[in-house]
C-alpha positions as CSV (number, residue, x, y, z in Angstrom):
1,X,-53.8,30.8,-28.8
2,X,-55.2,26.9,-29.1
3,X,-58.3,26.0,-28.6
4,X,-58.9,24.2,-25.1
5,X,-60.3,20.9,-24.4
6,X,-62.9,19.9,-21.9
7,X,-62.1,16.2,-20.1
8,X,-64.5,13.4,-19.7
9,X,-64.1,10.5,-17.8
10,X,-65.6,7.5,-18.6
11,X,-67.0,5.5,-15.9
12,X,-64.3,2.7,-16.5
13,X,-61.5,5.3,-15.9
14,X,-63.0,6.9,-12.9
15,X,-63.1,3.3,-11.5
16,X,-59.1,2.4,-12.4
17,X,-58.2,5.9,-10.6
18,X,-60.3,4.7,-7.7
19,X,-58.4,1.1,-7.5
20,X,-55.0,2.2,-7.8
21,X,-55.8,5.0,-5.0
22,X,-57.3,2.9,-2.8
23,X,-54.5,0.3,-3.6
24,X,-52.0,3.4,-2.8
25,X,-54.1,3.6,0.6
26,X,-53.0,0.5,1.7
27,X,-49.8,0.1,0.4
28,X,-47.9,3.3,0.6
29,X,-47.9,6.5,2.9
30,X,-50.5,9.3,2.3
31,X,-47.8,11.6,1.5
32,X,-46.9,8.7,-1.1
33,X,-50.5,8.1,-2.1
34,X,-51.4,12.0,-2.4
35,X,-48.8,12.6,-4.9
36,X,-49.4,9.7,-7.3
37,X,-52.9,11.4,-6.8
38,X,-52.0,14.9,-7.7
39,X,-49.7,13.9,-10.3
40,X,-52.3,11.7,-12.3
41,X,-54.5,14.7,-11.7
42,X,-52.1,16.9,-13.0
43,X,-51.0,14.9,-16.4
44,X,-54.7,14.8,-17.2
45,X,-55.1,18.8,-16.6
46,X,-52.6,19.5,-19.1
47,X,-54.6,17.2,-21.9
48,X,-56.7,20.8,-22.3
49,X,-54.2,22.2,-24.1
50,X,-52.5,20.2,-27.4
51,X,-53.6,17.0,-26.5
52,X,-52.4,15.9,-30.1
53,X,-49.1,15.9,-28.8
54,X,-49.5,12.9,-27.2
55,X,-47.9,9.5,-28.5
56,X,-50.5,7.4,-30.4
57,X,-51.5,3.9,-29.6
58,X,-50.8,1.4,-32.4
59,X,-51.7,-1.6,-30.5
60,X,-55.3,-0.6,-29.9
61,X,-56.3,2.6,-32.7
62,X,-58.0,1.9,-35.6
63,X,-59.6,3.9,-38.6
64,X,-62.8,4.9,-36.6
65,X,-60.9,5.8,-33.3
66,X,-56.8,6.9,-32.2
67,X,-56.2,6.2,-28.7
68,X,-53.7,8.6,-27.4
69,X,-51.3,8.1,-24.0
70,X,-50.0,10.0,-21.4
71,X,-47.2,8.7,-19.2
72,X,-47.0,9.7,-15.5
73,X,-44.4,8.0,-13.5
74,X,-45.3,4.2,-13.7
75,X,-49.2,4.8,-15.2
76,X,-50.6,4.7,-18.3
77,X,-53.7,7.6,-19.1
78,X,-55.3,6.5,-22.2
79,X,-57.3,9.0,-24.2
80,X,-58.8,9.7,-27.1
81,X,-60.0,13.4,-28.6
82,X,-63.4,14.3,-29.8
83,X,-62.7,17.2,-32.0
84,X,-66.6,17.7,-32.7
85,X,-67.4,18.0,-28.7
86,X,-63.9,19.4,-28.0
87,X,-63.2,16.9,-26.0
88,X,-60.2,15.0,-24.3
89,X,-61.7,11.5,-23.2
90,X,-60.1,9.9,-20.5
91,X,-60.9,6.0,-20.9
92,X,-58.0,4.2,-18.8
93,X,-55.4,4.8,-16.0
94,X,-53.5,2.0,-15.6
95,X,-50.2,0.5,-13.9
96,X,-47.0,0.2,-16.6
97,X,-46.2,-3.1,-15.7
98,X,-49.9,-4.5,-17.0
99,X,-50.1,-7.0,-19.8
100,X,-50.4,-4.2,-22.7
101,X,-52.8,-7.3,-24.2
102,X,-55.4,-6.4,-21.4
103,X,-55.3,-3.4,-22.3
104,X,-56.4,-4.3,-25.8
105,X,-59.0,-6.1,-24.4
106,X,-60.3,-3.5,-22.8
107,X,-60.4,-1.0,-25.0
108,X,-61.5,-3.2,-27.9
109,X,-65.2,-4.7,-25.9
């Protein structure tokens, strides 16, 4: 059996899931807006197990640090694993369609 992972949020990340929620609120139906919910929720459950299996992101992983994505529907979870703490850290949930160079600006400050 694998080893689980525990999930951390960092404050950044629980702020995008807040945006695009409350965007969701506004825009769409609850039924709409409680399922991107779930589903974001869900993706980032399944991180406890084999999060390794998740595509790596060139663009923005270095030698000191591999971010790590998980695509649900149209958003982008961005993660990367601290094998010490065993833990999956969740540091982005963003929209597909954003500049992937924001992104990069992001996670390099």
């Amino acid at each position: 059996m694998s080893e689980l992972y525990n999930i951390v949020f960092t404050s950044f990340a629980e702020t995008q899931i807040d945006h695009i929620i409350n965007y969701l609120k506004e825009n769409e139906s609850e039924q709409v807006t409680n399922e991107v919910k779930q589903g974001i929720f869900d993706a980032i459950k399944d991180l406890v197990k084999m999060p390794h299996r998740h595509g790596i992101l060139q663009l923005v992983s270095d030698e000191a640090i591999t971010y790590r994505r998980v695509l649900k529907w149209a958003y982008i979870i961005v993660f990367h694993i601290n094998e010490n703490k065993k833990e999956v850290v969740i540091v982005d949930i963003s929209h597909a369609k954003q500049d992937p160079q924001k992104l990069v600006r992001r996670l390099s400050d």
